[in-house]
Phi, psi and omega in degrees: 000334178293185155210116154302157168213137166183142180251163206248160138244082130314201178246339164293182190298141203266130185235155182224069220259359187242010182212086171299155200221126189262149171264140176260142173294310204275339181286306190334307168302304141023255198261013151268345162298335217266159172265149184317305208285320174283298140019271168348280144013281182317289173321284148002315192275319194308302219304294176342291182263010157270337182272331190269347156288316196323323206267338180272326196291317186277300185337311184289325193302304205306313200283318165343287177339258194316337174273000177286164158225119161154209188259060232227151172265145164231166190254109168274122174246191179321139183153243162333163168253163225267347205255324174304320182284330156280023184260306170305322190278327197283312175329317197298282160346289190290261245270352145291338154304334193069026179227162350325185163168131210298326203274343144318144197271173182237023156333303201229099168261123180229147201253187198210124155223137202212151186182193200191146202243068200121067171304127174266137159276148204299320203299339202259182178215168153133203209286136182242096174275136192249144183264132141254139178047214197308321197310013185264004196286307171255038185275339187332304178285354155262018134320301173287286202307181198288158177205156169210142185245185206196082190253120185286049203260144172231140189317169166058356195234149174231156148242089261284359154305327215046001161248176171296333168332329188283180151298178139306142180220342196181154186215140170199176206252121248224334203289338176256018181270155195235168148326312171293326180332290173314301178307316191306323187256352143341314180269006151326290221276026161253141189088234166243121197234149172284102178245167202251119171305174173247187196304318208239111177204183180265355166308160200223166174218130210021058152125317171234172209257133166354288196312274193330352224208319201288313182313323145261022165089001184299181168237119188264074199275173186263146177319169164256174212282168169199158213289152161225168165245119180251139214226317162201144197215157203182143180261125182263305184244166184214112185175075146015061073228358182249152193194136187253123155269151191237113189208139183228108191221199184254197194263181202062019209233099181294120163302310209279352156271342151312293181308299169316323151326260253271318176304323156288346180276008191236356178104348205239222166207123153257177163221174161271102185276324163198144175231139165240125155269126186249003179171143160182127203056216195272024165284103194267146180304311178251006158235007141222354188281123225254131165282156190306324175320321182262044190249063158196102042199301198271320178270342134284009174257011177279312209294297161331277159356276205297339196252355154295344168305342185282003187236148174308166210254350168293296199269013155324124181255139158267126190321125168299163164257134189324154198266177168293315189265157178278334206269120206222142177233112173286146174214163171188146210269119205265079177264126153224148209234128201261171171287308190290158165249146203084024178247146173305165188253154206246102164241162187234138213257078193290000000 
């Protein structure tokens, strides 16, 4: 992500391949008038004074950078792991900024902190709220709050995932559950019920997370069950073997152990075939969370703007103030705030 810049003069032949010089008809005429050496000259000073606005230019993108604060959402899609993506994003972020960079002093040092509040599984998509600067402060509280989803599942198939991603683990037959069935046993899994995390989570055991352990073949036992809530739930479809569900439920709260409930409470087996978060806390899918194409320097700080309003005015951040000097060397701490509560935060220092 650095770069160096520098311009050489000599007497050998003048090359220029990192400071393009837009020409103009009157420089052109210019310097076919000019004898070679000043011509020569002419350039140099162009090239010159186009890479130091270039330098003035990241310099401003940088002191930008470090001064947002707060809370802005992003649309994480299928794929990534949530650590992946914030990872992507912060890359995006340093290199339009242009930083590090090497020819800046290290006078003044500052950090960059960025982090994500509520881990999506690679499988799932939907709102990922991202911490900048103080903001990582509160992701704590999108942890606790509320979140909704829009979960797809299907009858007869179990996994050692409990989503499609897994293995088969199990198969049974599905063909006499009807609509009413599903509906009928919806309000179990409403309000506060004690649910069993699944195998492969960010939950952890000495140190590491279930999933990594499962992933290598380990022997795993499963966490014991521990209260959770779902504030609401509803079969939006029904169509044989799949069926769509609408949950609104608190943190700590698994679709994929949800889904997997309802299969067996029917007699049967399921999985999560697709999951989308359409909301957390007040971040909505479709009015704020910024697809990557907006993943920059200036539309997230629109985007910052636009989502202080969603909080209460105690968690309100006051904006830092920009540092004065550009020569600044960023370094940055790498937050991920895991979904269950009460597991320590993981940060890592890049």
């Amino acid at each position: 992500m650095a770069a160096s810049e520098a311009a050489v003069m000599s007497s050998s032949p003048l090359k220029t391949d990192t400071c393009p010089v837009l020409e103009t008809a009157g420089t052109v005429a210019a310097m076919a008038a000019t004898p070679p050496a000043r011509a020569a000259a002419s350039v140099v000073a162009a090239a010159a004074r186009t890479g130091s606005e270039a330098r003035v230019s990241k310099a401003a993108l940088a002191t930008k950078l470090l001064s947002l604060s707060g809370v802005f959402a992003v649309h994480k899609p299928k794929g990534p792991t949530s650590a992946e993506l914030l990872n992507r994003l912060k890359e995006k972020l340093l290199a339009e900024a242009g930083m590090p960079s090497p020819e800046w002093t290290k006078r003044k040092k500052q950090t960059l902190k960025i982090g994500h509040g509520g881990t999506l599984d690679s499988a799932a998509r939907g709102v990922l709220v991202v911490g900048i600067g103080s903001g990582t402060k509160m992701l704590t509280s999108m942890l606790s709050g509320s979140k909704r989803y829009i979960a797809i599942g299907e009858l007869g198939k179990a996994t050692d995932t409990l989503d499609s991603t897994g293995k088969v683990t199990e198969e049974k037959p599905y063909d006499k559950i009807t609509q009413e069935d599903i509906e009928g046993i919806l309000q179990k899994f409403t309000g506060n019920i004690m649910q069993v995390p699944p195998l492969y989570s960010a939950l952890k055991k000495d140190g590491q997370r279930l999933s990594t352990l499962m992933k290598r073949g380990e022997v795993v036992e499963a966490k014991p069950a521990r209260p959770v809530t779902v504030y609401s739930i509803s079969l939006q479809k029904f169509q044989p073997p799949f069926f769509t569900l609408d949950v609104e439920c608190g943190g700590g709260f698994y679709i994929r152990s949800l889904v997997s409930d309802i299969g067996k409470e029917l007699s049967s087996c399921a999985n999560v075939l697709e999951l989308t978060r359409t909301k957390q806390g007040p971040f909505t899918l479709e009015e704020h969370a910024l697809p990557e194409d907006k993943w920059t320097i200036d539309d997230i700080a629109q985007s910052l703007e636009h989502c202080s309003s969603l909080f209460p005015a105690e968690l309100a951040l006051k904006k830092s103030k920009p540092e004065k000097s550009n020569e600044q060397v960023l370094s940055c701490e790498y937050i991920t705030l895991n979904e269950p509560k009460g597991e320590d935060d993981v940060i890592k220092t890049c």
